[in-house]
Backbone as CSV, one residue per row, in Angstrom:
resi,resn,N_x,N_y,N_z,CA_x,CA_y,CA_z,C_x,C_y,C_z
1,UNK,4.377,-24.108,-29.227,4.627,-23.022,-28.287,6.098,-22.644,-28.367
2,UNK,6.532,-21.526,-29.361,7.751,-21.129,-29.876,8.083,-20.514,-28.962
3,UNK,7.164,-19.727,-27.547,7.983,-18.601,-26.713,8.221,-19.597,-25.387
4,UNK,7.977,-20.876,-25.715,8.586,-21.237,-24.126,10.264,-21.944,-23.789
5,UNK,10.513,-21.809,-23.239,12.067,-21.999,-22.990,12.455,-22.347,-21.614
6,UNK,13.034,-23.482,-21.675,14.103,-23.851,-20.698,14.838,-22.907,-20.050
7,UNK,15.427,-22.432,-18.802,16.266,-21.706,-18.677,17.544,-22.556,-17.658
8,UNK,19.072,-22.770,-17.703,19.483,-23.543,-17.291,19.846,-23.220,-15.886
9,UNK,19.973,-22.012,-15.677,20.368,-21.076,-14.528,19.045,-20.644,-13.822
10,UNK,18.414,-21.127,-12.823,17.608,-20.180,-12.475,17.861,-18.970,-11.395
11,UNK,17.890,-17.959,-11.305,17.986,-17.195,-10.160,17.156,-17.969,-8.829
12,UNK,18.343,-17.885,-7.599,18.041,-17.939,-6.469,16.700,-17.580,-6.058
13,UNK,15.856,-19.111,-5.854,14.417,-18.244,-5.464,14.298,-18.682,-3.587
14,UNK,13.070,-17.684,-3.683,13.070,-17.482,-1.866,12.628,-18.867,-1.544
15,UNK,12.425,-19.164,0.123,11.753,-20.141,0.264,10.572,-20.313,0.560
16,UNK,9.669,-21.227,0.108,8.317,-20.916,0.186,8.122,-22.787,0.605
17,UNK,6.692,-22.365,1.411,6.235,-23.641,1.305,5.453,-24.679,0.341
18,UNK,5.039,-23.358,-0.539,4.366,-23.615,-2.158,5.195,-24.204,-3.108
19,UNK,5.321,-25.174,-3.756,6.456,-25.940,-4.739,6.886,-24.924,-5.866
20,UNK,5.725,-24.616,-6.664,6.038,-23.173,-7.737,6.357,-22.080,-7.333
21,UNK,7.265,-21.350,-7.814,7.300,-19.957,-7.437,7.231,-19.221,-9.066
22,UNK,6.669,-18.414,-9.451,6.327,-17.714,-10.485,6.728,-16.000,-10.709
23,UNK,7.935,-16.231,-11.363,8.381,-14.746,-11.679,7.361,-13.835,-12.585
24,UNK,7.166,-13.052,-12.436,5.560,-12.375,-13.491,6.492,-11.232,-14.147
25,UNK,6.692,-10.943,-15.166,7.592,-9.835,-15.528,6.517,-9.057,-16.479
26,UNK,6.772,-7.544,-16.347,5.562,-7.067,-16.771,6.283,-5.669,-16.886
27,UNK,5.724,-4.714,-17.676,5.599,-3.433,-18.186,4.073,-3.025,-17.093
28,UNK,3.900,-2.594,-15.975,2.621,-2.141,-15.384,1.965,-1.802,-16.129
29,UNK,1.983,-0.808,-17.032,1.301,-0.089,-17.709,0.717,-0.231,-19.062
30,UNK,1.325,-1.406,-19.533,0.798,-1.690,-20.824,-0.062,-2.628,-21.202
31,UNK,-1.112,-2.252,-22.431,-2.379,-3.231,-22.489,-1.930,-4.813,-21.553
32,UNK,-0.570,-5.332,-22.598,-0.285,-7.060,-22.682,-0.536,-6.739,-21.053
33,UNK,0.200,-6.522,-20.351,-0.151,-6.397,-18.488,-1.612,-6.916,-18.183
34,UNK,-2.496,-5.707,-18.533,-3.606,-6.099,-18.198,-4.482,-7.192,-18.907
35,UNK,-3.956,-7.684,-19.904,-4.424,-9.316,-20.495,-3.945,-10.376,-19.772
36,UNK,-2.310,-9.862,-18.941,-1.603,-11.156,-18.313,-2.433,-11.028,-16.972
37,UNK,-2.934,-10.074,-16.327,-3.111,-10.028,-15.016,-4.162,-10.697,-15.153
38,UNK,-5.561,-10.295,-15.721,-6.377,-10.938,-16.118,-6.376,-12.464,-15.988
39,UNK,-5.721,-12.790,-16.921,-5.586,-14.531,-16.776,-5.122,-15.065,-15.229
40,UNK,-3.992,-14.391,-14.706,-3.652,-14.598,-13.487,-4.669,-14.575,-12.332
41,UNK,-5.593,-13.770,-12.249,-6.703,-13.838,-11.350,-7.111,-14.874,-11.379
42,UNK,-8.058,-15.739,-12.332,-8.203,-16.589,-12.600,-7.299,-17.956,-12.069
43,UNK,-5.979,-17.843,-12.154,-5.238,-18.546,-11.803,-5.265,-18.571,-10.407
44,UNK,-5.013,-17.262,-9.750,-4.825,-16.998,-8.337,-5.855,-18.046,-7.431
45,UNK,-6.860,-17.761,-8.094,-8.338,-17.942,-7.243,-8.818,-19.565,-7.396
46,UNK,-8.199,-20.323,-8.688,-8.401,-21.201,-8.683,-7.254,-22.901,-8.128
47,UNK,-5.748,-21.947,-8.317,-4.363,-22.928,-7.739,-3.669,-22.109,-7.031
48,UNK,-3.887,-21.151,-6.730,-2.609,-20.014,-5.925,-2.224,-21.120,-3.989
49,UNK,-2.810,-22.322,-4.156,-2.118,-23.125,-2.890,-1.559,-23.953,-3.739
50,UNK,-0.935,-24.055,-4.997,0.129,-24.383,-5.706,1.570,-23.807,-5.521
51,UNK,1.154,-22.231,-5.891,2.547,-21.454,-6.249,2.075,-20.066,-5.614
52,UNK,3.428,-19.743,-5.102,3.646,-18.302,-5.006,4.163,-17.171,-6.251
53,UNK,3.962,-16.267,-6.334,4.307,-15.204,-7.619,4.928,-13.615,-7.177
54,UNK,6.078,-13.283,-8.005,6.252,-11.789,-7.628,6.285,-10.930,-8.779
55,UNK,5.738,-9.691,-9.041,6.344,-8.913,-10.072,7.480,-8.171,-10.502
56,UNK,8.053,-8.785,-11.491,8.871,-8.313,-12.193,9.107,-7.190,-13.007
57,UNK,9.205,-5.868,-12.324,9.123,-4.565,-13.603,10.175,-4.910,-14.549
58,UNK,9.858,-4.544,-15.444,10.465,-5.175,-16.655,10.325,-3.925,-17.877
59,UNK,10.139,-2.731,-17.529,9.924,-1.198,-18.113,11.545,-0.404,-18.365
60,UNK,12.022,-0.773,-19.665,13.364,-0.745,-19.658,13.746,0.809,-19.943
61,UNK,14.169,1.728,-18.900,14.457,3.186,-18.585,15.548,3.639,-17.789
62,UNK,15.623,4.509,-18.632,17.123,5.278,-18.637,17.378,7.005,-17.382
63,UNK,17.838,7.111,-16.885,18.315,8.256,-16.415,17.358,8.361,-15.215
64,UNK,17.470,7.439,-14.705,17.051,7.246,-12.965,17.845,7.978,-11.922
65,UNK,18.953,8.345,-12.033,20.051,9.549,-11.043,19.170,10.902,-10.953
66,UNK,18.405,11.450,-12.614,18.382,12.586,-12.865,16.185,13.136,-12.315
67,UNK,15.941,11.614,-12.029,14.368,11.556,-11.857,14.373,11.713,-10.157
68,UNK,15.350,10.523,-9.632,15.309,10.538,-8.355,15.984,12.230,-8.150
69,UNK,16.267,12.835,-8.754,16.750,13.867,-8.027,15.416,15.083,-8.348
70,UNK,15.022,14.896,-9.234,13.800,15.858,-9.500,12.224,15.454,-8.395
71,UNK,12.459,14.212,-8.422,11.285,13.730,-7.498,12.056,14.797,-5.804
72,UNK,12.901,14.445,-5.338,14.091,15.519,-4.461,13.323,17.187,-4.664
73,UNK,13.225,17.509,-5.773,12.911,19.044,-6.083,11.627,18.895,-5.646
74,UNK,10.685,17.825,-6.035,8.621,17.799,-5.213,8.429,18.403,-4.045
75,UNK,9.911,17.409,-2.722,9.693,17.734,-1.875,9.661,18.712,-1.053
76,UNK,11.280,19.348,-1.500,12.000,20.715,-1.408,11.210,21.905,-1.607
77,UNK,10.064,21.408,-2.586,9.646,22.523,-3.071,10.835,23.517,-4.611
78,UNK,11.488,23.239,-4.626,11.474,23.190,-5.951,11.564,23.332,-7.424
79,UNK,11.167,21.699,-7.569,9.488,21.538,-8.110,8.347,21.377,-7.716
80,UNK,7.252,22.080,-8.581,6.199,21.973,-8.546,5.436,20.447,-8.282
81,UNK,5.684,20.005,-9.221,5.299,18.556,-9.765,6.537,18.277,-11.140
82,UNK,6.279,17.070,-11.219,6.694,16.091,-12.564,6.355,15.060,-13.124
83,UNK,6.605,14.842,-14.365,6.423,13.776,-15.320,7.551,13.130,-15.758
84,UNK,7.257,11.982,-15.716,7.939,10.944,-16.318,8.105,9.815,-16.000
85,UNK,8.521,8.731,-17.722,7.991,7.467,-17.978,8.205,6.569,-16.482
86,UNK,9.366,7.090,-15.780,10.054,6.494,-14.418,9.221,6.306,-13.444
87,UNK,8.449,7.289,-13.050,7.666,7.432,-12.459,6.821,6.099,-11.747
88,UNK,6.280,5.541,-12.567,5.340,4.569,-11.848,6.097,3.481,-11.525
89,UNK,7.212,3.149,-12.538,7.610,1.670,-11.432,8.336,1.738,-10.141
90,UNK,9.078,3.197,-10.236,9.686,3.917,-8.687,8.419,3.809,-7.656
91,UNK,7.350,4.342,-8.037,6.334,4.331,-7.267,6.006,2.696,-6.877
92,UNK,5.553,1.821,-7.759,5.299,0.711,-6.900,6.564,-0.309,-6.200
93,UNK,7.496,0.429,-6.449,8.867,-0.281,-5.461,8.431,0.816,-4.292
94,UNK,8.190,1.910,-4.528,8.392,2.650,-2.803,6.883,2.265,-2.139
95,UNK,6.066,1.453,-2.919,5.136,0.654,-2.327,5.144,-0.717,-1.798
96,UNK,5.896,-1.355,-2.485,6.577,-2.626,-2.138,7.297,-2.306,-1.013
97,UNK,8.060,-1.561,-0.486,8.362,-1.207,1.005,7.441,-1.319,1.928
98,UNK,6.208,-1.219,1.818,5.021,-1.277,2.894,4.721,-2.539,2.578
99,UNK,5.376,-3.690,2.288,4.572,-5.245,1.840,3.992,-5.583,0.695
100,UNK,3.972,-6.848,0.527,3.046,-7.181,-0.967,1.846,-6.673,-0.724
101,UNK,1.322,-7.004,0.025,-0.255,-6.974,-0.311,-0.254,-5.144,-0.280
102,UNK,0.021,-4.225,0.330,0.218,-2.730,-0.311,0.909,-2.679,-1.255
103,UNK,1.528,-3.348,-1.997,1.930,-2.979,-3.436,0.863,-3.444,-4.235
104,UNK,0.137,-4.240,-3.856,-1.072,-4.908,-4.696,-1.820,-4.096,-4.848
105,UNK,-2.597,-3.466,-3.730,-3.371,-2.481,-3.348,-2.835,-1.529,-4.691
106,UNK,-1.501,-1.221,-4.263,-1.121,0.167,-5.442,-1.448,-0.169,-6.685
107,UNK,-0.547,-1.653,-7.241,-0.732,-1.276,-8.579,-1.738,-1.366,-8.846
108,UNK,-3.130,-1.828,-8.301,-4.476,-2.138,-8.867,-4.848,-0.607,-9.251
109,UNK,-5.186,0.291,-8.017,-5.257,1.331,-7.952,-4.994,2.244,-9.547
110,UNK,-3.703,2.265,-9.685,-2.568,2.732,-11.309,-3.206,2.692,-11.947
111,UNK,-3.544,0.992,-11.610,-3.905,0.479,-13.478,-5.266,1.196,-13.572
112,UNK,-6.242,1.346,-12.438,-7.677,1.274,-12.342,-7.823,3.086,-13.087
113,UNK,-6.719,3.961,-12.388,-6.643,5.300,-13.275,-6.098,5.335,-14.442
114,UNK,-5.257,4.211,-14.996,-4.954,4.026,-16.542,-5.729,4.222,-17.367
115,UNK,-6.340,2.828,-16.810,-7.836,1.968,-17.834,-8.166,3.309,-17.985
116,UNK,-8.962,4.243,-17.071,-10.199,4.646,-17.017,-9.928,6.284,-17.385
117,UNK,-8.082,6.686,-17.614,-7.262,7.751,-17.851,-8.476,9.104,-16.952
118,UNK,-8.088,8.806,-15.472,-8.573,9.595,-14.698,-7.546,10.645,-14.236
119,UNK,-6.544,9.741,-14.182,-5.601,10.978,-13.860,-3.800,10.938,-14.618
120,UNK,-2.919,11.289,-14.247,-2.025,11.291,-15.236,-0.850,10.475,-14.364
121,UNK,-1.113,8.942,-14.853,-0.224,8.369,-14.209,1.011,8.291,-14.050
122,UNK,1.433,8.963,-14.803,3.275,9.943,-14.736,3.466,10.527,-14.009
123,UNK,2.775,11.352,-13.354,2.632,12.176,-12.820,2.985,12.014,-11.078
124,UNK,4.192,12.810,-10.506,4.662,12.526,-9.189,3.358,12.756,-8.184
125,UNK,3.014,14.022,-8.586,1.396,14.522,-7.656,0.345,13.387,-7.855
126,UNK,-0.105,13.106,-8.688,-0.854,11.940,-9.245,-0.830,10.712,-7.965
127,UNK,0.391,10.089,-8.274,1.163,8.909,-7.731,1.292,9.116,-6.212
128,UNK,1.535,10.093,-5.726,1.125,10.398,-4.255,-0.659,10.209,-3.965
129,UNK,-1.009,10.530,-4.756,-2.501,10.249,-4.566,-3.097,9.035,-4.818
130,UNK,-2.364,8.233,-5.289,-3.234,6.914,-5.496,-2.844,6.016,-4.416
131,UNK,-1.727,6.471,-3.889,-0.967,6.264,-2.410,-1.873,6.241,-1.310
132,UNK,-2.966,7.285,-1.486,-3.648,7.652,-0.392,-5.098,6.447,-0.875
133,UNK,-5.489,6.446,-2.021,-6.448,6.028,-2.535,-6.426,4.499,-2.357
134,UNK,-4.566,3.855,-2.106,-4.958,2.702,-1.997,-4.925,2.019,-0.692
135,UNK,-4.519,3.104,0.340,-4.772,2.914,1.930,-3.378,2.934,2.418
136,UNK,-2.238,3.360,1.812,-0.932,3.235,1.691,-0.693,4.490,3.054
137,UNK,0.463,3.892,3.912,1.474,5.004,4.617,1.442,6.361,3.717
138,UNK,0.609,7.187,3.591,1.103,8.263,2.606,2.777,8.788,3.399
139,UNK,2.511,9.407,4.572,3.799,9.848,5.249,5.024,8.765,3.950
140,UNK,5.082,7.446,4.379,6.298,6.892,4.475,6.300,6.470,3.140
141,UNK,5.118,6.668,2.317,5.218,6.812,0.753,6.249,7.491,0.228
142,UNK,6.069,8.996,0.586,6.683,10.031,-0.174,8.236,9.700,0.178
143,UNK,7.920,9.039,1.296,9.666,9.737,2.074,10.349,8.057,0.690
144,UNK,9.787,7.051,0.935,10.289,5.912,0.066,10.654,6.487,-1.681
145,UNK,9.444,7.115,-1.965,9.282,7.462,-3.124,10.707,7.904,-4.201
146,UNK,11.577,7.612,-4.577,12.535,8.395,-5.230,13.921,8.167,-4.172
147,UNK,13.702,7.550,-3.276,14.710,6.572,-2.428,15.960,5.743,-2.677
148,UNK,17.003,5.544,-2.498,17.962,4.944,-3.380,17.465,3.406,-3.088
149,UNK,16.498,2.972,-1.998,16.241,1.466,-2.016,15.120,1.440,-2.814
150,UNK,14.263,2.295,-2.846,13.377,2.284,-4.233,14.176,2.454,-5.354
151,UNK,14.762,2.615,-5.786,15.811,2.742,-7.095,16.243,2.052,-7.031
152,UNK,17.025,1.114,-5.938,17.579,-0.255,-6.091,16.939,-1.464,-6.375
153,UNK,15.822,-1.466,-5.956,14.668,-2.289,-5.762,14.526,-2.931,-7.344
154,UNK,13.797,-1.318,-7.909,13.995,-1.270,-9.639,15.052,-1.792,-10.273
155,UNK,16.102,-1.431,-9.991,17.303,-1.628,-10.770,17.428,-3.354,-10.489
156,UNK,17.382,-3.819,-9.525,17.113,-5.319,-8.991,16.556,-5.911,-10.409
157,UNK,15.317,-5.282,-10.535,14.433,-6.156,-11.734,14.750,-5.881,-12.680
158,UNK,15.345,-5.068,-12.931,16.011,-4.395,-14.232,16.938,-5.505,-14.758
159,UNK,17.931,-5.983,-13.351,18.591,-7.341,-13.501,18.111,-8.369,-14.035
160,UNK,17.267,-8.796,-12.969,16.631,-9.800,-13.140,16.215,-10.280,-14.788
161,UNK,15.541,-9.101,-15.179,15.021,-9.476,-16.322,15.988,-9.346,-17.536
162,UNK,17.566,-8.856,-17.549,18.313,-9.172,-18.484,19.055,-10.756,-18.149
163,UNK,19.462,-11.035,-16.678,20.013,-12.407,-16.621,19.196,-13.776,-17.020
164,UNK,17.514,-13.410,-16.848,16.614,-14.048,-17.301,16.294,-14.124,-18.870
165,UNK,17.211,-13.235,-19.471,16.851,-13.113,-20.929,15.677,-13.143,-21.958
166,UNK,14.803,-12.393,-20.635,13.508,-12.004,-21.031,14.011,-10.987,-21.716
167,UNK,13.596,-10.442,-23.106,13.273,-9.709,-24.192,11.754,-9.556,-24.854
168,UNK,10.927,-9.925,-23.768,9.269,-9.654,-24.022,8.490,-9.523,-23.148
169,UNK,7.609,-8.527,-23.089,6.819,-8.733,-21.553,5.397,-8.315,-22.611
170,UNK,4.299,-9.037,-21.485,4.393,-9.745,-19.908,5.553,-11.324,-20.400
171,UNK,5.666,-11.697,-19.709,6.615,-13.342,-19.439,6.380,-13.431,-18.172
172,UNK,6.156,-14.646,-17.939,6.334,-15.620,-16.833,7.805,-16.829,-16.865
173,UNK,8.358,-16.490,-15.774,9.035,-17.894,-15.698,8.377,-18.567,-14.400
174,UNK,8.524,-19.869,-13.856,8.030,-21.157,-13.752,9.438,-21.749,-13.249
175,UNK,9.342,-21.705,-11.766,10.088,-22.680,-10.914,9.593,-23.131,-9.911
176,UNK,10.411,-24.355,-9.879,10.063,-25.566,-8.844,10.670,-25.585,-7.776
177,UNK,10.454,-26.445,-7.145,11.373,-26.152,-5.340,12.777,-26.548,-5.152
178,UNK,13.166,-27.456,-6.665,14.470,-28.382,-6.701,14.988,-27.252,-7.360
179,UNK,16.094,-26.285,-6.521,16.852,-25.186,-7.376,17.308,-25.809,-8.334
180,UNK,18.140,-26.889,-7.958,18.966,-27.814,-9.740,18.320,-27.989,-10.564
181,UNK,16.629,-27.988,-10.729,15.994,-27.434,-11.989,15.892,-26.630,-13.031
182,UNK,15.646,-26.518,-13.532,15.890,-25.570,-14.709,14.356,-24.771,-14.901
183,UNK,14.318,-23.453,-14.934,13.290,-22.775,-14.721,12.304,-22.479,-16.650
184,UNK,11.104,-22.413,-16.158,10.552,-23.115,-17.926,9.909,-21.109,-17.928
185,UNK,10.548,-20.791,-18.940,10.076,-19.573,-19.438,9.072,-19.478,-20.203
186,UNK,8.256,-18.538,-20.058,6.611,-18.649,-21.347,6.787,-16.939,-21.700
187,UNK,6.938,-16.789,-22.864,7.621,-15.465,-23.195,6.045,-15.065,-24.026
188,UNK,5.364,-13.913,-23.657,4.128,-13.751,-24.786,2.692,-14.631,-23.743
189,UNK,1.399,-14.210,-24.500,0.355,-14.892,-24.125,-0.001,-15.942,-24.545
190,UNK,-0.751,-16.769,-23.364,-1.168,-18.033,-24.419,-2.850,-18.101,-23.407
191,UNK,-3.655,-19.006,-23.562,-4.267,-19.315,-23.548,-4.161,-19.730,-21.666
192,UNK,-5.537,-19.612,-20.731,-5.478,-19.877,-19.525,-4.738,-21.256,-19.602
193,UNK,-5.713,-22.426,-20.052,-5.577,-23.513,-19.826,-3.877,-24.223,-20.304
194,UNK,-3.375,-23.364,-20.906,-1.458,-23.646,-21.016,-1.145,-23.374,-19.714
195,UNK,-1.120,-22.446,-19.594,-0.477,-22.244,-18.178,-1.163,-23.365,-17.061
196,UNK,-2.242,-24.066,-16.830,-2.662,-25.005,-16.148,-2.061,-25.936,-16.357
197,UNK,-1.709,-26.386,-17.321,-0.923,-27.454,-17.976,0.613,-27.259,-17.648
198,UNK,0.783,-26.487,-17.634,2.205,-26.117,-17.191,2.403,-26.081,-15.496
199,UNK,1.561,-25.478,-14.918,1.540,-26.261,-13.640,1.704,-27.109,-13.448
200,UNK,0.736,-28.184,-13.734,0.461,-29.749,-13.899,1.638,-30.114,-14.112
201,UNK,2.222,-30.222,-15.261,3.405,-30.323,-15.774,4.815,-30.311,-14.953
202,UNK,5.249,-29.655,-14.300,6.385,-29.299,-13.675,5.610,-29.855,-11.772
203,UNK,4.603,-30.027,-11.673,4.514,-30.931,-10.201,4.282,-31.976,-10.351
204,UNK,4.083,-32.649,-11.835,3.803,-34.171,-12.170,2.727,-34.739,-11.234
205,UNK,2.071,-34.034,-11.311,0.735,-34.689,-10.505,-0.531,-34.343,-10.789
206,UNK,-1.612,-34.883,-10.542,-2.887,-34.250,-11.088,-3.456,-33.387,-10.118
207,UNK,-3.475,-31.718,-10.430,-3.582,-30.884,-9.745,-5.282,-30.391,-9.310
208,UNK,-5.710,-30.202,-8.254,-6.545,-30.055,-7.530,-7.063,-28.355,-7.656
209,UNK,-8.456,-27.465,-8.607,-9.045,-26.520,-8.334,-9.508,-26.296,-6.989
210,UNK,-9.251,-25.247,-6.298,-10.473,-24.486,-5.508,-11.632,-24.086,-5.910
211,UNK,-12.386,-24.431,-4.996,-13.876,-23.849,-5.414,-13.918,-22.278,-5.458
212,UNK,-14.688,-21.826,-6.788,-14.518,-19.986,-7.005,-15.191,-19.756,-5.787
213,UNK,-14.605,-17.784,-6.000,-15.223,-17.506,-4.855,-16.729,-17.102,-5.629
214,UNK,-17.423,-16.699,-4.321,-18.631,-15.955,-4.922,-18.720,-14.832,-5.171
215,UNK,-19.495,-13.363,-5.985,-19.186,-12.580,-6.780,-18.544,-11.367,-5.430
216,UNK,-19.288,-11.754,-4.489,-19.261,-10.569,-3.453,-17.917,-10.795,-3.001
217,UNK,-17.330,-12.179,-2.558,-15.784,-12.429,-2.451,-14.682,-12.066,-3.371
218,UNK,-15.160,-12.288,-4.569,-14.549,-11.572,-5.659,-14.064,-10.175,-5.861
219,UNK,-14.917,-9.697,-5.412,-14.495,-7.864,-5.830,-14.039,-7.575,-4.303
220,UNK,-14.340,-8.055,-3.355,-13.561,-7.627,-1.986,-11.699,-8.501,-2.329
221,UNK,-11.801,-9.198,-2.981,-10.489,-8.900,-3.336,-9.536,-8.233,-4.419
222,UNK,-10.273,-8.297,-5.432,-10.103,-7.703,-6.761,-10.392,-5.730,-7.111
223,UNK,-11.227,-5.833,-6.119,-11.837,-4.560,-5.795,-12.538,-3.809,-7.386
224,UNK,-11.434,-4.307,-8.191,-12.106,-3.918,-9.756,-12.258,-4.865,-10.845
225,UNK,-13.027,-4.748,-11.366,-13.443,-6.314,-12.974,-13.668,-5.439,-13.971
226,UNK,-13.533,-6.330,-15.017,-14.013,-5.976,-16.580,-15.289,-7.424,-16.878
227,UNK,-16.319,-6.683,-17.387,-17.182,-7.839,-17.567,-16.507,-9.145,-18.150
228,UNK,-15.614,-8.807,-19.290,-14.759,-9.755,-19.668,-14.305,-10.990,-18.717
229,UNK,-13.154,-10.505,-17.475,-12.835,-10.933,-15.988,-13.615,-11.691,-15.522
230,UNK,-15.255,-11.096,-15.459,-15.705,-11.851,-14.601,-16.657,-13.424,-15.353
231,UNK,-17.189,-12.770,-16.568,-17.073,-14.345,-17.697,-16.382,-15.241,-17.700
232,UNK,-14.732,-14.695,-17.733,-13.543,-15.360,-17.941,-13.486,-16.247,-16.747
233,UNK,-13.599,-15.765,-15.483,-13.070,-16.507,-13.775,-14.551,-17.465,-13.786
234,UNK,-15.618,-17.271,-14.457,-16.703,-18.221,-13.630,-17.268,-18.569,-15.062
235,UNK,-16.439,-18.315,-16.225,-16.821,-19.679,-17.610,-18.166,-19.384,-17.677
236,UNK,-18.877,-18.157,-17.901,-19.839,-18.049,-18.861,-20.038,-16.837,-19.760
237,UNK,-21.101,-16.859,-20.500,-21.169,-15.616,-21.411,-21.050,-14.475,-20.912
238,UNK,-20.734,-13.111,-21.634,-20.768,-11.895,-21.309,-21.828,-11.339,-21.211
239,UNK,-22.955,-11.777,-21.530,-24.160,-11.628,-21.406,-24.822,-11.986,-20.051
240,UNK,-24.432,-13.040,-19.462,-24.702,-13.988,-18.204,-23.978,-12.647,-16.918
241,UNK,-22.651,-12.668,-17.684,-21.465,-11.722,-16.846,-22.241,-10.481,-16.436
242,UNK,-23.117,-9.530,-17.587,-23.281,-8.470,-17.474,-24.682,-8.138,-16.302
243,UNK,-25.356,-9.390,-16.462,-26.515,-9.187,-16.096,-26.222,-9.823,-14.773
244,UNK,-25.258,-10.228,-13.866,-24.897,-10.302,-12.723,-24.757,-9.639,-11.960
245,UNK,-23.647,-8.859,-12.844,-23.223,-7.316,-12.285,-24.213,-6.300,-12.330
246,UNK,-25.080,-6.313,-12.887,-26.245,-5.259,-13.064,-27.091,-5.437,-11.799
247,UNK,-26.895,-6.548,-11.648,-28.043,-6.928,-10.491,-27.345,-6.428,-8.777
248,UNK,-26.396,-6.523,-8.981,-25.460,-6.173,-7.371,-25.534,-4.781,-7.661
249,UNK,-25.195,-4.028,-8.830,-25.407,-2.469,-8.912,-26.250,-1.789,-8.411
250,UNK,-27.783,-2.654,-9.062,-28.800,-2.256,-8.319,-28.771,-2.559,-6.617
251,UNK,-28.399,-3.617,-6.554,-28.287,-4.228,-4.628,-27.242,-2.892,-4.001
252,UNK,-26.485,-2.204,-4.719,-26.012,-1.401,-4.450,-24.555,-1.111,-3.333
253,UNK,-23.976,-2.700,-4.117,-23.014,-3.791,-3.603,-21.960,-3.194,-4.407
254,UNK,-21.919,-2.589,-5.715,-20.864,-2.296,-7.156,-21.280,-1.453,-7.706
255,UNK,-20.403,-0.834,-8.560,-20.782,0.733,-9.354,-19.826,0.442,-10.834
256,UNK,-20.754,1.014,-11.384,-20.226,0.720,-12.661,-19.394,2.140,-13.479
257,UNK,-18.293,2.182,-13.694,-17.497,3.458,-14.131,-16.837,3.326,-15.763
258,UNK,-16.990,4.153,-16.226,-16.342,4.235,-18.123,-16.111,5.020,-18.451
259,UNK,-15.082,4.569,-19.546,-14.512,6.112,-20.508,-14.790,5.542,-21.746
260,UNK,-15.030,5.800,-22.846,-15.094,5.250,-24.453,-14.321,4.072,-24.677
261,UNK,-13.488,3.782,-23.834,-12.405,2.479,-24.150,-13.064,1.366,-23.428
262,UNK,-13.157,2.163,-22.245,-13.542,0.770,-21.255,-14.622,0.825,-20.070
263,UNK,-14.791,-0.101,-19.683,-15.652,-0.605,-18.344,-15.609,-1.138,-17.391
264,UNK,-15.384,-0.513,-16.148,-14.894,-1.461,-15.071,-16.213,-1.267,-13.963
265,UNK,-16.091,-2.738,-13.151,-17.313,-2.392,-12.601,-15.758,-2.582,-10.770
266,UNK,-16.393,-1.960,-10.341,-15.637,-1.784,-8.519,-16.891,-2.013,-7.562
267,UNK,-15.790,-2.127,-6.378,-16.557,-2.185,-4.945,-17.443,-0.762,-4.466
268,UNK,-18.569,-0.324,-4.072,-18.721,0.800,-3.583,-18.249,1.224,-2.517
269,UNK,-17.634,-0.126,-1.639,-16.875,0.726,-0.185,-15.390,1.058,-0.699
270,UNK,-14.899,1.831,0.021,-13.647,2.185,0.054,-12.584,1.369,0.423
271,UNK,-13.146,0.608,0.976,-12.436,-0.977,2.340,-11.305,-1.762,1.032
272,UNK,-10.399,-2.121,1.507,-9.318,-2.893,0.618,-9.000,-4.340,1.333
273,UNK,-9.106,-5.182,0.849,-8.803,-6.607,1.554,-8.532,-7.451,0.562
274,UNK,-7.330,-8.579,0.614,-7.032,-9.140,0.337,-7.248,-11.203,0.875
């Protein structure tokens, strides 16, 4: 494992009552994201009374003075609308203002119009709407949206991820509760069961699964799966996977949605819970 690394410095982490705390550094928008998140569910659902985790935008972009001021023209009227690459990680920092679990809500939301290229996730008009879609303050959205503490927020991780000397995303770093530790970087994907091991590993103890949830608990938190996801979290075939989900479709519990790329199966209520 050539991408994992010691780091001797760790940045100041918060305090938690969880021993791990897990930096997640990520590009939102790109495939590796949704392979890392993926595995992380899995993780969440099975040790998340191990460790706590935050995301790290890690989407390295230029001329944030000249976006926040055009996002300025949306409101004014103007502009019409706009595009650009800036766009979405401004957006889930002026979501992260309403709490984690509404930034969760958001980025699921993003990714869920990515995957499925429903709408144009660059897009300032767009991004106000998935605001609404994911149960978000719309009011105190917009007003956050293009904000100098949303821009700071960003620029924060922007830090973060050069003092961390991350140069790859997704990456995880991996700290313990003893700040005088040294924080263990995993740069690139590996396999679920590394990262279990790496848990294990850094609490020196033999670590304890939760029992999964069941499928209906599952998507009331996840709200969206890839048959893949749901094979992957409950260890059986895609075949086993598919014909699960087929069966709640019919119960009329999940709905199944696609574009030529992909398949996601969602909740039919609108309801968001974590």
């Amino acid at each position: 494992m050539n991408n994992i690394q010691l780091l001797s410095e760790p940045v100041a982490s918060t305090k938690t009552t969880k021993p791990i705390e897990l930096y997640i550094f990520i590009d939102p928008l790109c495939p590796n994201a949704f392979k890392l998140q993926s595995m992380l569910k899995k993780l969440q659902l099975e040790y998340e009374h191990y460790f706590t985790w935050r995301y790290v935008l890690s989407t390295e972009l230029q001329t944030l003075n000249c976006v926040t001021r055009r996002i300025k023209g949306c409101l004014t009227g103007t502009d019409v609308d706009i595009t650009h690459p800036a766009l979405p990680s401004l957006a889930i920092k002026a979501a992260e203002l309403q709490g984690k679990k509404a930034a969760n809500r958001y980025i699921r939301k993003l990714q869920e119009h990515a995957l499925l290229g429903t709408k144009n996730v660059h897009s300032y008009s767009a991004l106000v709407e998935i605001a609404k879609e994911a149960t978000l303050d719309q009011e105190e959205f917009i007003k956050d949206f293009g904000s100098k503490e949303a821009v700071r927020a960003f620029q924060c991780d922007l830090y973060i991820t050069r003092e961390m000397e991350v140069d790859e995303v997704p990456s995880i770093v991996f700290f313990n509760e003893c700040i005088e530790d040294e924080g263990l970087k995993v740069s690139g994907m590996y396999s679920y069961e590394i990262y279990v091991q790496i848990l294990q590993e850094m609490l020196d103890e033999e670590i304890v699964s939760k029992p999964l949830p069941t499928f209906e608990e599952l998507f009331q938190r996840f709200q969206y799966l890839t048959t893949d996801e749901v094979a992957s979290i409950y260890s059986i075939s895609m075949s086993d996977a598919e014909r699960e989900l087929k069966k709640r479709m019919l119960q009329q519990k999940i709905e199944r949605v696609s574009n030529d790329a992909v398949t996601l199966w969602r909740l039919k209520s609108s309801s968001f819970s974590l």
